[in-house]
C-alpha positions as CSV (number, residue, x, y, z in Angstrom):
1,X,48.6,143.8,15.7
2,X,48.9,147.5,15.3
3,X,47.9,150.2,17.2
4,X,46.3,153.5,16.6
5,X,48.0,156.9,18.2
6,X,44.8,156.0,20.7
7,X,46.1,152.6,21.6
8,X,43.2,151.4,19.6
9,X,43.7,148.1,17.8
10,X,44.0,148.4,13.3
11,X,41.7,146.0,12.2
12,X,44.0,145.4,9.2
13,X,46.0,142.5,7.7
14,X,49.3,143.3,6.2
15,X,51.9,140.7,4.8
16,X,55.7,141.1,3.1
17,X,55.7,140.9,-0.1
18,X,58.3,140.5,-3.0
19,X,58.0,142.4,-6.3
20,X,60.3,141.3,-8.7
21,X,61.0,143.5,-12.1
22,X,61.8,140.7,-14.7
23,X,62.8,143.3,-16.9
24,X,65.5,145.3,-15.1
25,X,66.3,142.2,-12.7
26,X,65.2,143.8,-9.2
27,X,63.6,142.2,-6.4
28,X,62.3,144.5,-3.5
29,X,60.0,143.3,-0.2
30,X,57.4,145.2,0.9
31,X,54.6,145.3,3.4
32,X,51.0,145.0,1.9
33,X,48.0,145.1,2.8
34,X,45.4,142.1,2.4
35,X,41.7,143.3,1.7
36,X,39.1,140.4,1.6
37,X,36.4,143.2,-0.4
38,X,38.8,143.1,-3.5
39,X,38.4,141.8,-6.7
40,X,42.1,142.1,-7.9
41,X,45.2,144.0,-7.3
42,X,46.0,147.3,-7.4
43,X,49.4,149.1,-7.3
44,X,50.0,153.1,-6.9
45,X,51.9,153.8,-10.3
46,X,54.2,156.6,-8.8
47,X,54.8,153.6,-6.5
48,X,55.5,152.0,-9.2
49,X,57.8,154.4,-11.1
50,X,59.5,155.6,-7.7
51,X,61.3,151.7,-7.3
52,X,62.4,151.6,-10.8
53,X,59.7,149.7,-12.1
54,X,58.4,149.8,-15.5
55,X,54.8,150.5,-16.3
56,X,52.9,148.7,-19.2
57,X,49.6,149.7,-21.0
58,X,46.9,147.4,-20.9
59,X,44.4,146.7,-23.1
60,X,41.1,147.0,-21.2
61,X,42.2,149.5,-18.2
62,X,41.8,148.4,-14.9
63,X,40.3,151.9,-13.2
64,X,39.8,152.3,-9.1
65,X,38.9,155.5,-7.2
């Protein structure tokens, strides 16, 4: 588990993850974090755009603030 700058305990779950980009054929692994209070995914887009990835529209948007 990881620690604070405190030596106190995260009370976090993280997991590697692969992203694979069907469209330009690229595979990275990243870590992730798992959040039990969510009701889907969400991805930063510059994120997104900095790894090469391609973004795509969709139909009814998917905002979180």
């Amino acid at each position: 588990m990881k620690k604070t700058k405190e030596g106190e305990l995260l009370r976090e779950v993280t997991v590697k993850t692969s992203l694979e980009g069907i469209d330009i054929q690229k595979e990275i692994t990243v870590e992730t974090l798992l959040d039990s209070g969510t009701i889907g995914s969400v991805m930063n887009s510059k994120f997104v755009r900095k790894q090469g990835f391609k973004l795509k529209k969709i139909e009814t948007p998917n905002n979180r603030y």
